[in-house]
C-alpha positions as CSV (number, residue, x, y, z in Angstrom):
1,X,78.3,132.6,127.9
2,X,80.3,135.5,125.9
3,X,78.9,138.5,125.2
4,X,77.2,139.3,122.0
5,X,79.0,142.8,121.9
6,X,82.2,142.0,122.1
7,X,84.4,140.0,119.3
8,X,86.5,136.9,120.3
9,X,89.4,139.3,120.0
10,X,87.7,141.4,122.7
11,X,87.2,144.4,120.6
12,X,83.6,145.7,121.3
13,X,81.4,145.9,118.2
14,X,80.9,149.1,118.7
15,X,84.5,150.2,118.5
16,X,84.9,148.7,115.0
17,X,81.6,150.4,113.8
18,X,83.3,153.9,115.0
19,X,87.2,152.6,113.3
20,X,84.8,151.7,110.0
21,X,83.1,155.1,110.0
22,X,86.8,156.6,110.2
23,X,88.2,154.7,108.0
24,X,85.1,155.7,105.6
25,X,85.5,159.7,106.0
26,X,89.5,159.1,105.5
27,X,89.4,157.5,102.1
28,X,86.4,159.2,101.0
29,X,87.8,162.7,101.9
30,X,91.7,161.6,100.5
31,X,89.8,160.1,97.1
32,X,87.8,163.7,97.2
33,X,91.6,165.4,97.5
34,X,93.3,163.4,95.0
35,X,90.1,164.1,92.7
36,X,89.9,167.6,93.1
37,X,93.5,168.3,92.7
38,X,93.9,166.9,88.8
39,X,90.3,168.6,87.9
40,X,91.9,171.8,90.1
41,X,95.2,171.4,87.6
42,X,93.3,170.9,84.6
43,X,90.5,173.9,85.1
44,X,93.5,177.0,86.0
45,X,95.1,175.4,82.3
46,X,91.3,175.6,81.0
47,X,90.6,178.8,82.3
48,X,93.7,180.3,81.1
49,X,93.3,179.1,77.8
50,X,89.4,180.1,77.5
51,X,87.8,182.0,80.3
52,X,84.7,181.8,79.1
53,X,84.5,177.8,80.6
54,X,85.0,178.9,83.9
55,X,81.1,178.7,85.0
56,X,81.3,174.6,83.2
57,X,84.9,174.1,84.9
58,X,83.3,175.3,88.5
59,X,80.6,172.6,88.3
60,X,83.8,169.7,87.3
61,X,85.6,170.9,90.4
62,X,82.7,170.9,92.7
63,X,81.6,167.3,91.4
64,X,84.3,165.1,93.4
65,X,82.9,166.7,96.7
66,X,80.0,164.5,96.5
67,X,82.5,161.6,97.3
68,X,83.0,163.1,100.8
69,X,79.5,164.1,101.1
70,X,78.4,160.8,100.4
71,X,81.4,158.8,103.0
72,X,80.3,161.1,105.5
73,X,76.3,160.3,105.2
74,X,77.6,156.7,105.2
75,X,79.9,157.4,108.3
76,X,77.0,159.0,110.2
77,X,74.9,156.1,109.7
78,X,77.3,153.4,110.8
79,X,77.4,155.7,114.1
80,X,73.6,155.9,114.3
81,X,73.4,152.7,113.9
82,X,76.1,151.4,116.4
83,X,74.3,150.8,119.5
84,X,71.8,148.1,117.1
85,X,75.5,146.0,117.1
């Protein structure tokens, strides 16, 4: 009888939970990059222009790290979760 764990490939389950939960803190920390980098662009052209935004452009910069917050709650969880598989 085959094991439960392991896929007909032969991969165990629980290596594709841990390749998942990398995959997951990859994109979500490039998409967190990417993000940050056009708002980053955009504020210095903001702030040079009217320095008095710079408290509203700090919160705009900060938002995209949620993205990478959020992929690596996710990420955690797969990994908690990987001996269940």
């Amino acid at each position: 009888m085959a094991d439960v764990g392991t896929l007909a490939t032969g991969i165990p389950a629980s290596g594709l939970i841990a390749i998942g939960a990398g995959i997951a803190i990859g994109l979500g920390s490039l998409a967190t990059a990417w993000s940050q980098a056009s708002i980053g662009a955009a504020a210095m052209g903001t702030i040079a222009e009217r320095p008095e935004l710079s408290g509203n452009v700090l919160i705009w910069i900060a938002l995209p790290e949620t993205m990478a917050v959020l992929s690596f709650v996710i990420a955690i969880m797969m990994v908690l979760n990987m001996g269940k598989a």
